[in-house]
C-alpha positions in Angstrom: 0.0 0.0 0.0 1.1 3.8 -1.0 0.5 7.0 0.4 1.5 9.2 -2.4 1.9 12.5 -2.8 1.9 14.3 -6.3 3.8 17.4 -7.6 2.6 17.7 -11.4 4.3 20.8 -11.7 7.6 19.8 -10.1 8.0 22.2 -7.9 10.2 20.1 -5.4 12.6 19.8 -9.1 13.2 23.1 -9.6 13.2 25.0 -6.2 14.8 22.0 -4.1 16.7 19.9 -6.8 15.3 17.0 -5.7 14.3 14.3 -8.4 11.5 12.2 -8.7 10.2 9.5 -7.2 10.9 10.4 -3.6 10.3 6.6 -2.1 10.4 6.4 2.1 9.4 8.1 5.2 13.1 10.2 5.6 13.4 10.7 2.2 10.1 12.1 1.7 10.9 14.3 5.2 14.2 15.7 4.2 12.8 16.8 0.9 9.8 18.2 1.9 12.3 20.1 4.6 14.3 21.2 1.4 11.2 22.6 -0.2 10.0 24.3 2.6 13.7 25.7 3.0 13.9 26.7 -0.5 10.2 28.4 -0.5 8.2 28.7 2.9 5.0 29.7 0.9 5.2 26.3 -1.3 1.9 24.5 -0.3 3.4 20.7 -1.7 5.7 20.8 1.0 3.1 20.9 3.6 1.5 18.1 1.6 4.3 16.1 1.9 4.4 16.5 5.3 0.5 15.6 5.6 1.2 12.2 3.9 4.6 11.3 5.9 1.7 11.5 9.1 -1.1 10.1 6.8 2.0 7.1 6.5 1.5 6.5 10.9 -2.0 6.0 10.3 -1.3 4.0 6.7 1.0 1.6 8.9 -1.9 0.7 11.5 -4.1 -1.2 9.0 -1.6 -2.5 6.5 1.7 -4.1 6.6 3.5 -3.4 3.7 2.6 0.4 4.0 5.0 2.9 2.1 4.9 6.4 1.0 6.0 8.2 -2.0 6.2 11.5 -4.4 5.8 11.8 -7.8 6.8 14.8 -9.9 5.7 15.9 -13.2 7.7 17.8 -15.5 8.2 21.7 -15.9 5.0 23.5 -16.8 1.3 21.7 -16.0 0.4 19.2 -19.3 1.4 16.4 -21.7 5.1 16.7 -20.4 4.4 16.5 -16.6 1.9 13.2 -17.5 4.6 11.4 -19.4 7.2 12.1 -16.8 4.2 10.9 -14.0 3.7 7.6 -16.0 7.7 6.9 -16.4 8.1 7.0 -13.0 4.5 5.3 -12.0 6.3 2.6 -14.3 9.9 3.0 -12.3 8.0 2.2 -9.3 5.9 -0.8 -10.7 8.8 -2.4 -11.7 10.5 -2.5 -7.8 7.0 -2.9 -5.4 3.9 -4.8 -5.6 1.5 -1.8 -6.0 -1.7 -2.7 -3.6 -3.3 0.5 -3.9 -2.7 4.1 -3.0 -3.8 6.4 -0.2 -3.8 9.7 -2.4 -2.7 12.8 -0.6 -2.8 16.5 -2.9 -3.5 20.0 -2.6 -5.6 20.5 -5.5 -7.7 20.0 -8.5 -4.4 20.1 -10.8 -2.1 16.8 -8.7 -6.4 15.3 -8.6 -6.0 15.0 -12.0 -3.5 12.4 -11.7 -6.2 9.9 -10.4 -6.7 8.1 -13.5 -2.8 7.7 -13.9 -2.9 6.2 -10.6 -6.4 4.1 -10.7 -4.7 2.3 -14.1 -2.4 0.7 -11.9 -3.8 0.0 -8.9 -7.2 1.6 -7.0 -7.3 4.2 -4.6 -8.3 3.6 -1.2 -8.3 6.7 0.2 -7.6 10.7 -1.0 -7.6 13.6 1.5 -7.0 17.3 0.2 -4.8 19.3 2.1 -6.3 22.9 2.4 -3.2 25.4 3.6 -4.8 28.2 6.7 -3.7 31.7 6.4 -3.6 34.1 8.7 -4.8 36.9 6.8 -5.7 37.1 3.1 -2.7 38.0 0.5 -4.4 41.0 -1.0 -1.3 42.6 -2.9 -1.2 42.9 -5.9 2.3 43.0 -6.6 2.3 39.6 -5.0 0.0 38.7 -7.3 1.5 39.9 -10.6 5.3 38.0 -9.3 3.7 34.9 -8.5 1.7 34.7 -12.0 5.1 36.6 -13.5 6.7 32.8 -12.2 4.6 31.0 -14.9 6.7 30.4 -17.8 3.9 31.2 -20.4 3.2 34.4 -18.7 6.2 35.5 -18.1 7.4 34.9 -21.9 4.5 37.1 -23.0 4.4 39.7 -20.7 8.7 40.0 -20.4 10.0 37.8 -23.4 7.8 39.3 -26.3 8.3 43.0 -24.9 11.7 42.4 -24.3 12.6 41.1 -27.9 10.3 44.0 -29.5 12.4 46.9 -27.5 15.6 44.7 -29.1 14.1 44.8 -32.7 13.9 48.8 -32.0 17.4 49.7 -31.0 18.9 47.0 -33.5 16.7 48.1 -36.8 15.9 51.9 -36.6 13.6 52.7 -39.0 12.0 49.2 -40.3 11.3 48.7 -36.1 8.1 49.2 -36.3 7.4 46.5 -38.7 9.7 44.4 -37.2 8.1 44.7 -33.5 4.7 44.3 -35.6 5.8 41.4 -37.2 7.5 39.9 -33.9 4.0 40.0 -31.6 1.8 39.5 -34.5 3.9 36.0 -34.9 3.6 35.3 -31.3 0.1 35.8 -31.2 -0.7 33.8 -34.5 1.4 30.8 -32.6 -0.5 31.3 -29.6 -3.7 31.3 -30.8 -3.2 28.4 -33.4 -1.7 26.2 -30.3 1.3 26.1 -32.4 3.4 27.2 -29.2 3.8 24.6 -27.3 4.4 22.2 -30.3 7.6 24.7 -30.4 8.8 24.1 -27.5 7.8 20.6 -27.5 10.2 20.3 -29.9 12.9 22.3 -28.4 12.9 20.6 -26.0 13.1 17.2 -27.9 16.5 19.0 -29.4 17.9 19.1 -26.3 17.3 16.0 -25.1 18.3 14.1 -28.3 22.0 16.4 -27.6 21.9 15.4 -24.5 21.7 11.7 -24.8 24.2 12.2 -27.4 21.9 10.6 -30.4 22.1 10.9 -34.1 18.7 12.6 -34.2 19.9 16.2 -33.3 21.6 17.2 -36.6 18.4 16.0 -38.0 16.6 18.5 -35.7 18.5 20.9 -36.0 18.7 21.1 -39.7 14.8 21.0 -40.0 15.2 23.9 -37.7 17.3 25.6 -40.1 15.6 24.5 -43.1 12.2 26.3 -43.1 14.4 30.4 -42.3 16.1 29.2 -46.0 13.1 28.9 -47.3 11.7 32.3 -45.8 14.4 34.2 -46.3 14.7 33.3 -50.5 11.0 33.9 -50.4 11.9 37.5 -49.2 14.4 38.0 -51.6 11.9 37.0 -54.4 9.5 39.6 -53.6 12.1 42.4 -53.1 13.3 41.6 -56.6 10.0 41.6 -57.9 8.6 44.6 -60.4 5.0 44.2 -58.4 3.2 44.0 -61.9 0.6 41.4 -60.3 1.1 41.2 -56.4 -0.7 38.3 -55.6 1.4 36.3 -58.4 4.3 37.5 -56.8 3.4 36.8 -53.6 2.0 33.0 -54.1 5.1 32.7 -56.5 7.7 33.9 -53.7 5.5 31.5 -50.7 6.2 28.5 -53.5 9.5 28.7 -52.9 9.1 27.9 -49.4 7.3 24.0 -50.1 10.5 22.1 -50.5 12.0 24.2 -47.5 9.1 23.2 -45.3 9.1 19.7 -46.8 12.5 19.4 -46.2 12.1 20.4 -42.6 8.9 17.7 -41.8 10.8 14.6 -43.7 14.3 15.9 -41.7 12.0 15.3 -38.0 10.3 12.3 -38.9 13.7 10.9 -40.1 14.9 12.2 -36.9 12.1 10.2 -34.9 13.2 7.1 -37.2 16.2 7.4 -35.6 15.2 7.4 -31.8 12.6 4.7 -32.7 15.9 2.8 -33.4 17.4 4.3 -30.3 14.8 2.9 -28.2 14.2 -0.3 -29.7 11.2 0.6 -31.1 11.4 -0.3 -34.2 7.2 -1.1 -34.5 6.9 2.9 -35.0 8.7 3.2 -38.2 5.9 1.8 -40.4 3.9 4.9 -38.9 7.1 7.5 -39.5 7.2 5.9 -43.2 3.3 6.9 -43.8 3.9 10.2 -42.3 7.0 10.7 -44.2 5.0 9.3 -47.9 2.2 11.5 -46.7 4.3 14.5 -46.3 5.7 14.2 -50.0 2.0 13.7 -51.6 0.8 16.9 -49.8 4.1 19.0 -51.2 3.3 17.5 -54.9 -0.1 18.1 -54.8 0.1 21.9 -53.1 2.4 22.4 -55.8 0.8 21.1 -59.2 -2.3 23.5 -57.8 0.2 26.3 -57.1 1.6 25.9 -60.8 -1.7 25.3 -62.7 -2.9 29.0 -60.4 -0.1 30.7 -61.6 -0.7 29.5 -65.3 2.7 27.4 -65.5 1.2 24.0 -66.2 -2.1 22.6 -67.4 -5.3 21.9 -65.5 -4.9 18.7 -66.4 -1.7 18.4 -63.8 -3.9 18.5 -60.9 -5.3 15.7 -60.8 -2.5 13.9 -62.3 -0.8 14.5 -59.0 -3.6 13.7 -56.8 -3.7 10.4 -58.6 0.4 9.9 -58.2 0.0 10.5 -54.5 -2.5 8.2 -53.9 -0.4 5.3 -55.6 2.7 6.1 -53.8 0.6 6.5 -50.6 -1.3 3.0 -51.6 2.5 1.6 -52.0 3.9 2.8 -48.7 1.0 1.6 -46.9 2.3 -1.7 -47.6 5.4 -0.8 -47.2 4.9 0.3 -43.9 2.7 -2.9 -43.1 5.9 -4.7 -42.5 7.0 -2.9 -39.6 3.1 -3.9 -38.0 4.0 -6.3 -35.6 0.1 -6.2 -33.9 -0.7 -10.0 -35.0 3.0 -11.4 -36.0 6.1 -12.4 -33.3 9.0 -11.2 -34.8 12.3 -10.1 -32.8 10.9 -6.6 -32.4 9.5 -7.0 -29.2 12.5 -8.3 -27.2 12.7 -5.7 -24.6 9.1 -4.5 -24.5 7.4 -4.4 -21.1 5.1 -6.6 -19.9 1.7 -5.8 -18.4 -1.7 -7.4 -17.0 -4.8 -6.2 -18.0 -4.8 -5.0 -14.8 -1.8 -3.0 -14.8 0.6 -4.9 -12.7 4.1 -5.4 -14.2 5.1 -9.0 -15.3 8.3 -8.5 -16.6 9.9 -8.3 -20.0 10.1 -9.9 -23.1 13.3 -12.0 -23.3 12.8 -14.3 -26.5 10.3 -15.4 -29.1 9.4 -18.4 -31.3 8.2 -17.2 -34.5 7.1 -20.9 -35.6 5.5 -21.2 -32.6 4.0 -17.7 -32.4 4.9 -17.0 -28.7 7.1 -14.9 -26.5 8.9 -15.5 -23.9 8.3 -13.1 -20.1 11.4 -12.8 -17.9 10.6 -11.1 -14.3 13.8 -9.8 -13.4 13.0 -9.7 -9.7 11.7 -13.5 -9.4 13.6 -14.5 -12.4 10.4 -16.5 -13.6 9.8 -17.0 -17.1 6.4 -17.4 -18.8 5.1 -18.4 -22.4 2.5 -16.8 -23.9 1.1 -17.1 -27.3 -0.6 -14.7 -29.9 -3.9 -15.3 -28.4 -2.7 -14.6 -25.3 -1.6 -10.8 -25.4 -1.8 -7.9 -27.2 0.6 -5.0 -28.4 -1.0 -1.5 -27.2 0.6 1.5 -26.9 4.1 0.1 -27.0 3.6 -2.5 -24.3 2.7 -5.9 -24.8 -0.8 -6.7 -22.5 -1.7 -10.1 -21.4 -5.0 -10.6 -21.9 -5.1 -14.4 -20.5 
């Protein structure tokens, strides 16, 4: 049994440099001392506090009775939920998960339940609610703790900052330049294009990190698409403005094989880590992505021609017809990587999982005349056989399903 404490937005990371999961009563005490240390107004502290004496009463009615804290990732989302799972999965793979007495301090760590409840149920939750002795009424407090959110803080200071930049750097043309700076910002902000960004940024940094083949092909589709932009630019300046919107969708059609270029460069990129990783099941999906990629770019392109009264009408639909045979082709290209209803050697290495969520082990061999795998746990070092019937491959994991 669990008490567990959750800190989606990793607070106890970046104020007290302590890294998730936090497993055991004096652990979990000295870093929620840290915490408090490092920020006395930091309300997951006191909840980690609240479940270390939630853990006395825990011990009463079960035996096996441990506590621990989870933390999320950076800023509140897809990132904090991965990192929740990876380490939900860290701690599958060392204790027998009973159930979990869930201890937060809000409706964001509550939304962690399901993350939790596929694993093993929740007995128990308690909120901890944090008294004050007065109510914080300034508003200066208020603008630097919302100032400490990142997405804030880079609209309000980052945007402004890079505008009064532009300014002092270009002279005259800053006008334009801050104009075209914010009205950027706000286009990705509003299109949810954003966070993709720094998604991806942050992908960059991780592939440098671990040292992987997949960051020159990052940062070259980084690169590829200001190219593109930049000899679109010098297109229009050269242009004698006769017709301005031939000019203009004659200068954007330069752009196509930079963009391509940039969205064949990250899927190859993701090849790559799907080799890294062993999983090799995703390239039939990167190779569909990649084909799909290529028919848009021919097909944006015939219409762009046949618009600007380079090429016949009848090269259209010519190209619409191409794309869907190569697309027809790599379908079955890609087919070969599907290893959903076949054993092949692909997934050695892939975790093993009830339909329950517990953690059975990993898959050590196969028999493709037999169509089975082999399960090795490594902490009983017992070894199971199942067949095709037997399990199922979702989302990267092979289920057992009897």
């Amino acid at each position: 049994m669990f008490v567990v404490c959750v800190d989606r937005d990793n607070d106890l990371g970046r104020k007290a440099k302590v890294e998730g999961p936090v497993i055991g009563r004096e652990k979990n005490l000295d870093a929620a001392k840290k915490l408090i240390l490092a920020d006395p107004t930091e309300s997951d502290a006191n909840t980690m506090f609240a479940a270390v004496a939630k853990l006395l009463e825990a011990e009463k009615e079960y035996k096996n009775a441990e506590i621990v804290t989870i933390t999320g990732q950076g800023k509140i989302g897809l990132q904090a939920d991965k990192e929740i799972n990876r380490q939900l999965d860290e701690l599958q793979k060392e204790y027998i998960i009973e159930g979990w007495i869930l201890i937060t301090d809000g409706a964001e760590d509550a939304q962690v339940i399901p993350l939790l409840q596929s694993r093993a149920k929740i007995i128990s939750t308690e909120q901890i609610v944090i008294k004050q002795a007065q109510a914080v009424e300034s508003t200066f407090y208020t603008i630097k703790e919302a100032l400490k959110d990142p997405g804030v803080a880079r609209l309000f200071l980052g945007i402004p900052g890079i505008m009064l930049i532009a300014y002092f750097a270009l002279g005259m043309y800053s006008i334009q330049a801050m104009a075209l700076i914010l009205g950027t910002y706000l286009m990705l902000k509003g299109f949810g294009i954003e966070e993709r960004l720094f998604d991806f940024f942050r992908t960059i940094i991780s592939s440098a990190t671990e040292q992987r083949i997949s960051v020159v092909m990052y940062v070259a589709a980084t690169l590829s698409p200001l190219f593109g932009i930049w000899l679109a630019y010098i297109q229009v300046m050269s242009s004698e403005f006769v017709d301005v919107t031939i000019d203009a969708i004659s200068a954007i059609r330069i752009t196509y094989p930079f963009f391509a270029l940039a969205a064949l460069l990250i899927i190859a990129g993701r090849i790559f880590d799907a080799i890294h990783f062993k999983k090799t099941y995703l390239i039939g999906k990167y190779i569909m992505q990649a084909t799909s990629v290529i028919a848009v770019w021919s097909i944006l392109d015939a219409g762009t021609l046949v618009f600007l009264r380079q090429a016949d009408l009848a090269w259209f639909p010519a190209n619409i017809m191409l794309a869907i045979i190569i697309l027809v082709a790599a379908m079955r290209i890609s087919s070969i990587f599907d290893i959903r209803n076949r054993v092949t050697k692909a997934l050695i290495g892939m975790t093993v999982m009830s339909e329950q969520g517990d953690y059975l082990g990993k898959v050590s061999g196969v028999d493709k005349r037999k169509q089975l795998i082999q399960i090795t746990n490594p902490e009983t070092k017992k070894k199971t056989e199942k067949t095709m019937k037997q399990f199922a491959l979702k989302k990267g994991r092979i289920i057992v399903t009897a």
